[in-house]
N, C-alpha and C positions, 0 to 999 in steps of 0.2 A: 361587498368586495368588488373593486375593479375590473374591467376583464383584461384588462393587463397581468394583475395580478392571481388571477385563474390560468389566465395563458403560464405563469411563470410555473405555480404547481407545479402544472400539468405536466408541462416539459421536466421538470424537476424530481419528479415521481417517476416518470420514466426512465432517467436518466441513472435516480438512484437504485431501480429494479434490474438495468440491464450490469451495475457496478455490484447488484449481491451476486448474481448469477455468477460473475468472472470470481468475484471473492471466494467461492465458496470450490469453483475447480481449482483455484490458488492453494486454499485448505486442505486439500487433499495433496497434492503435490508436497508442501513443506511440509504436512505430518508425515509421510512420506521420510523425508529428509532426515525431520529429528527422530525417527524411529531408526534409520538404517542406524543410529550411532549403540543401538543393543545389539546389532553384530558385535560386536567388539567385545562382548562381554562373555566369557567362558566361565566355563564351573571351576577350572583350575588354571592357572598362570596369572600375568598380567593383567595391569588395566591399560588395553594400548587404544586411544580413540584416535581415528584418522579424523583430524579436524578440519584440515587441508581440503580433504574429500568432502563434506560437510558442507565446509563452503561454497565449493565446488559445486555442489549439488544445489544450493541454497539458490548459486546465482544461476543455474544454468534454469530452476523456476521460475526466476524472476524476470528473467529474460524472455523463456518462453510466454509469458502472462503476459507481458511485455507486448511481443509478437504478435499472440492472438489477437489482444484488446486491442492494438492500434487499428489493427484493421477493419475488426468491429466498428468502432469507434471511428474510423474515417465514414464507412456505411450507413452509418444513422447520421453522423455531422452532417455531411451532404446533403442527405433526404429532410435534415431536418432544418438548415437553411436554405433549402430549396434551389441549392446549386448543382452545376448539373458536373458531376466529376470529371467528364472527358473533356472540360477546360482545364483541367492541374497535374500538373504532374504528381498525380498519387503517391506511386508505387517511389519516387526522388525524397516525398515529402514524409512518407513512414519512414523509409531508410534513414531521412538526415531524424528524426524522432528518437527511433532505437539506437542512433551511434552515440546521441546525447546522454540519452537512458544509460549506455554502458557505463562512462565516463564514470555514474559515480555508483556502482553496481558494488564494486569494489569496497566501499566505505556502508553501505548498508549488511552485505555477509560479512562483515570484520564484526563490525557493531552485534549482530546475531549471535554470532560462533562464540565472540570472547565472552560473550554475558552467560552464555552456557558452558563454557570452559571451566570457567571462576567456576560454577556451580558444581559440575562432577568432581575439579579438584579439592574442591571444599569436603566435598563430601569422604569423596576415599583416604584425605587426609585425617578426618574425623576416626574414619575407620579405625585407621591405624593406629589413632592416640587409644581408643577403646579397647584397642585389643581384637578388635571383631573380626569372625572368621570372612575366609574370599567369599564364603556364600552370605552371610550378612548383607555385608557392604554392596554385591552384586542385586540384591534382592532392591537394598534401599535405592541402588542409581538405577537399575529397572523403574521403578516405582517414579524417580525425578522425572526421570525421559519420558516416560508417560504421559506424567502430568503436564510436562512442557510442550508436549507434541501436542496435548489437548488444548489447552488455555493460549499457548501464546501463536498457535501457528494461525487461532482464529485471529486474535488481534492484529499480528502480522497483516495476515491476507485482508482483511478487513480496509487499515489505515493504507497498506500500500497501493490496493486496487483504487480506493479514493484519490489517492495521489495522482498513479496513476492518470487514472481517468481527466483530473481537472489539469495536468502537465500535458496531455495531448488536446484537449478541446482548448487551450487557450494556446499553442503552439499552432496549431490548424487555423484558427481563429484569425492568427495574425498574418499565416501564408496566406490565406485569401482574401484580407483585405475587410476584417469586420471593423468597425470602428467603437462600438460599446460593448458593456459587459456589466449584468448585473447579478448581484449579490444574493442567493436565495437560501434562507435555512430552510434547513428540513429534515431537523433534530428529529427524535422520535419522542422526545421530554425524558428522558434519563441521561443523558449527559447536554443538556442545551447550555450551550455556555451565552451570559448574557452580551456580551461583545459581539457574537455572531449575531444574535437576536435584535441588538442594535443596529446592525448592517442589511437585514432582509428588506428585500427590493429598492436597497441602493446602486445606482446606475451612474457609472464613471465612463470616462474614454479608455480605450486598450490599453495604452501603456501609463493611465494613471493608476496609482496606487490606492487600497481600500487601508484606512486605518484600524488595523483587529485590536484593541488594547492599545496602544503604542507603537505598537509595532504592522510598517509598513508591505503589503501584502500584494501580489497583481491578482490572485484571487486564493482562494480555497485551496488550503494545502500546499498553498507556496514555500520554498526551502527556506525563507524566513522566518517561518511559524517554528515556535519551541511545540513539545509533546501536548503542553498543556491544551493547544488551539488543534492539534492535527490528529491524535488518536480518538477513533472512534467519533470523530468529526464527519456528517454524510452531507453538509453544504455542499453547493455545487456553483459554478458560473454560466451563465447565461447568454452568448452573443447574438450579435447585431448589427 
């Protein structure tokens, strides 16, 4: 093995240790989120869910993960290409980061809310066809929201913290003047997709494109990629 290609791990290892850490305070927060929606559930009356609140909630997480990670992630950027911060305007270059980040914050808790939407309504309309009592039906959408707050808030935190992560290192990347960037898997081999494996330790200029399958990519996780290429995807980019 080259020591180029050691150097890249290595950075790549790190990079993807400091992305479970932020994921996993992510996880906590959004289960958080799909759990407030069992407020809503009483022994007797309505099924009323604030969804509105929800998403509310959803993004004001996302945001803050947002927040934190940029900053992180400006503190090791810098130390790890050995630039010295008090050339940049930092605290200009987060800011202009998270106004971008907001922009489509919006389209991510839509996407969240209405997939869980669909799902409680399905359910207590079932309900209803069955005949089943409010405690039934309550019991079963306890039991939904549960599972949901289990399973998907990891995958959530997971693929978003990746995002993420490679939306600001290659946004930083480009305010300071890097000019390369290379391609590193670092699959764990349960989901290695071969397209990415074909791509490990390919090195392009900043604003060219990596070809992932056909589809044209500036790196890891780019809004380009469908689900197939970006869930549970922990590739990462590499500047230079």
């Amino acid at each position: 093995m080259s020591k180029i290609k050691k150097k890249n791990i290595k950075t790549a290892n790190l990079i993807r240790k400091q992305n479970q850490i932020q994921a996993k305070k992510l996880q906590v927060k959004l289960k958080k989120d799909f759990l407030s929606l069992l407020d809503e559930i009483k022994e007797n009356g309505e099924f009323n869910f604030d969804f509105d609140g929800f998403k509310k909630k959803a993004a004001d997480s996302l945001i803050l993960n947002f927040r934190e990670f940029s900053k992180l992630k400006s503190d090791s950027n810098f130390k790890m290409w050995k630039l010295n911060a008090k050339d940049f305007p930092i605290p200009s270059i987060v800011k202009k980061l998270e106004n971008k980040y907001r922009k489509n914050i919006g389209k991510k808790t839509t996407k969240i809310t209405e997939r869980y939407k669909g799902s409680i309504s399905k359910i207590i309309a079932e309900g209803k066809e069955k005949g089943l009592s409010f405690k039934e039906v309550a019991d079963k959408l306890r039991s939904t929201i549960i599972g949901i707050s289990e399973k998907r808030s990891h995958v959530i935190a997971v693929t978003e913290t990746y995002t993420v992560s490679d939306q600001i290192d290659y946004d930083m990347a480009e305010e300071v003047g890097m000019k390369n960037k290379t391609w590193v898997h670092a699959g764990g081999g349960k989901t290695d997709r071969p397209t990415h494996l074909a791509l490990d330790g390919t090195m392009i200029g900043m604003d060219e494109y990596f070809n992932v399958g056909g589809v044209m990519a500036l790196h890891p996780h780019d809004s380009n990629l469908g689900a197939e290429d970006v869930v549970n995807c922990h590739c990462v980019a590499i500047y230079e």
